[in-house]
C-alpha positions in Angstrom: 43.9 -58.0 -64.0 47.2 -57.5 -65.9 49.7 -60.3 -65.3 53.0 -59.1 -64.1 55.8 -59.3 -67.5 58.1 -60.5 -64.8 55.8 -64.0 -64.7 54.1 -63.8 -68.5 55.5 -62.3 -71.6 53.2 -62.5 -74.4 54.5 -61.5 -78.6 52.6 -61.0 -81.2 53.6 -60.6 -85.3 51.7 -59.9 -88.0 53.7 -58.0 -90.6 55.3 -59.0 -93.7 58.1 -61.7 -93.5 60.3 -62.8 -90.2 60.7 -61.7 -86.8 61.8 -63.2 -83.8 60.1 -63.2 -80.8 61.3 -64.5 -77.8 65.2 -65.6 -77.3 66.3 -67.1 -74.6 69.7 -69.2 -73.5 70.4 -71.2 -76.8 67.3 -71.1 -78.2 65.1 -68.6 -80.0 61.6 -68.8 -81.5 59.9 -66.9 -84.7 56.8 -66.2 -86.9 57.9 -66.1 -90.2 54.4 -64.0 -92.3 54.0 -64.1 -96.1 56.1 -61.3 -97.9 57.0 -60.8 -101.7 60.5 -62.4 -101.6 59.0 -65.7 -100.9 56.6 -65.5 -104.0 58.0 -68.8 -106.1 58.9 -65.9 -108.7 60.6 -64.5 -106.2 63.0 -66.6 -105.1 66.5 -66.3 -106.5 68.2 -68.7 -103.3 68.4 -71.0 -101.0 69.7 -70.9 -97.7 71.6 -73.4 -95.1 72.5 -72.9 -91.2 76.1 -74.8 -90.6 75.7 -74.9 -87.0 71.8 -76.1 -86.5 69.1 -78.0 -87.4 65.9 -75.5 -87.6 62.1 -76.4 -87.1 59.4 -75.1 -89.3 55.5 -75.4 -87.9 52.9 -74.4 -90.3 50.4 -72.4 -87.8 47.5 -71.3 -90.5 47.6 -71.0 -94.4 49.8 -72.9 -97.0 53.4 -73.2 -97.5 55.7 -75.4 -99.5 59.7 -76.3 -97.9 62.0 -76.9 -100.5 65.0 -78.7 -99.9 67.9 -78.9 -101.7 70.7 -82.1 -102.5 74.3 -80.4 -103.1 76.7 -79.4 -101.4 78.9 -76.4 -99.7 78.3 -74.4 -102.7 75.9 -75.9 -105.0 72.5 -77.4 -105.6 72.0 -80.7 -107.4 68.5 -81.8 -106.6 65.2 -79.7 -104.9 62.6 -81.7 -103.3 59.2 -80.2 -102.3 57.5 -80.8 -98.9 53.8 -79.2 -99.1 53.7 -78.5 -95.2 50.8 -79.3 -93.1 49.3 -77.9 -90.2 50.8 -78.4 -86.7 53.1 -81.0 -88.0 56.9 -80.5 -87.1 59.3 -80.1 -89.8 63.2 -80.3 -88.7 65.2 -79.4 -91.8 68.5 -80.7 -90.5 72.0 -78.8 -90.3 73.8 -77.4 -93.4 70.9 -78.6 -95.8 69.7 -76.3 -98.1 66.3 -74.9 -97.4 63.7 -71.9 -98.6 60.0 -71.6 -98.5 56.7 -70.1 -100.7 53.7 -69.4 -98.6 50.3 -68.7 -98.9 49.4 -64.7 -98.4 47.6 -65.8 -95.2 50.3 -68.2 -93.8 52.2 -68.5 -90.5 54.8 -70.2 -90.0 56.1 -70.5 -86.9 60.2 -71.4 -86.5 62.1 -72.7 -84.0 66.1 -72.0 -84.3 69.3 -71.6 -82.2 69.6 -68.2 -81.0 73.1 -67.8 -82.8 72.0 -68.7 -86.1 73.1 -65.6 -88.1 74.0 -64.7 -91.7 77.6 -65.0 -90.7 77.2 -68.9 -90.3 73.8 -68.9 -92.9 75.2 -68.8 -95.9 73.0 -68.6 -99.5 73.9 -70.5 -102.7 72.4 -68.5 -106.0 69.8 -70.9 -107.9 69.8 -71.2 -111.4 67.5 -70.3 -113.7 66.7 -74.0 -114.5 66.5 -74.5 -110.7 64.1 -71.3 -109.8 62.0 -73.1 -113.2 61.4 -75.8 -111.0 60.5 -74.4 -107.8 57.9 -72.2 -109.8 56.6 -75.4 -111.4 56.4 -77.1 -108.2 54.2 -74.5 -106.6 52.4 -74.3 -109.2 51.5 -77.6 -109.0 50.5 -77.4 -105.3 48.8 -74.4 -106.2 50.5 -71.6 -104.9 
């Protein structure tokens, strides 16, 4: 027996990278998947949300959060936080953020609906900076 969508809705994701899957009022919720652009190698940036804090929940695999000390348009410090399972992690509004993950992770994210690119900016890293986030994955083996 089917349940009726109007009582149950049930989403799935397992592609590369981020997709939301269910919004609703202020709210919206999200697997984020491994893809290329989060390889430590890979990433060139960090990002902040200026309007909201945003929850990351690590579901199955590895991941590392980085966060970054700065401020509206640059990066003084990264920290590393090796995430682990089922264990809420609320990076909090306008801090720099980005992520590596394992190819098998699942990340599960928790955001306000309205959290766009318009009010998400990026801040370039330098090469230094993307030095050290390669080191410190390196060193948590990913």
């Amino acid at each position: 027996m089917t349940i009726p969508e109007t009582l149950l809705d049930v989403r799935t994701h397992a592609d590369a990278g981020y997709r939301p899957l269910v919004d609703f009022g202020a709210w919206r919720v999200a697997i984020l998947n491994f893809n290329d652009d989060l390889r430590p190698e890979n990433i060139t940036a960090m990002q902040r949300h200026n309007e909201t804090d945003e929850v990351f929940v690590l579901l199955r695999g590895r991941c590392i959060l980085f966060v970054g000390e700065g401020d509206d348009h640059s990066i003084a410090v990264i920290h590393a936080q090796p995430m682990a399972p089922r264990t809420i992690y609320n990076v909090k509004k306008a801090v720099w953020h980005t992520h590596t993950l394992s190819s098998e992770a699942m990340v599960l994210v928790v955001e306000n609906r309205d959290t766009t690119y318009d009010n998400s900016p990026f801040c370039p890293l330098t090469a230094m900076q993307r030095k050290t986030i390669w080191e410190m994955a390196a060193g948590q083996g990913l």
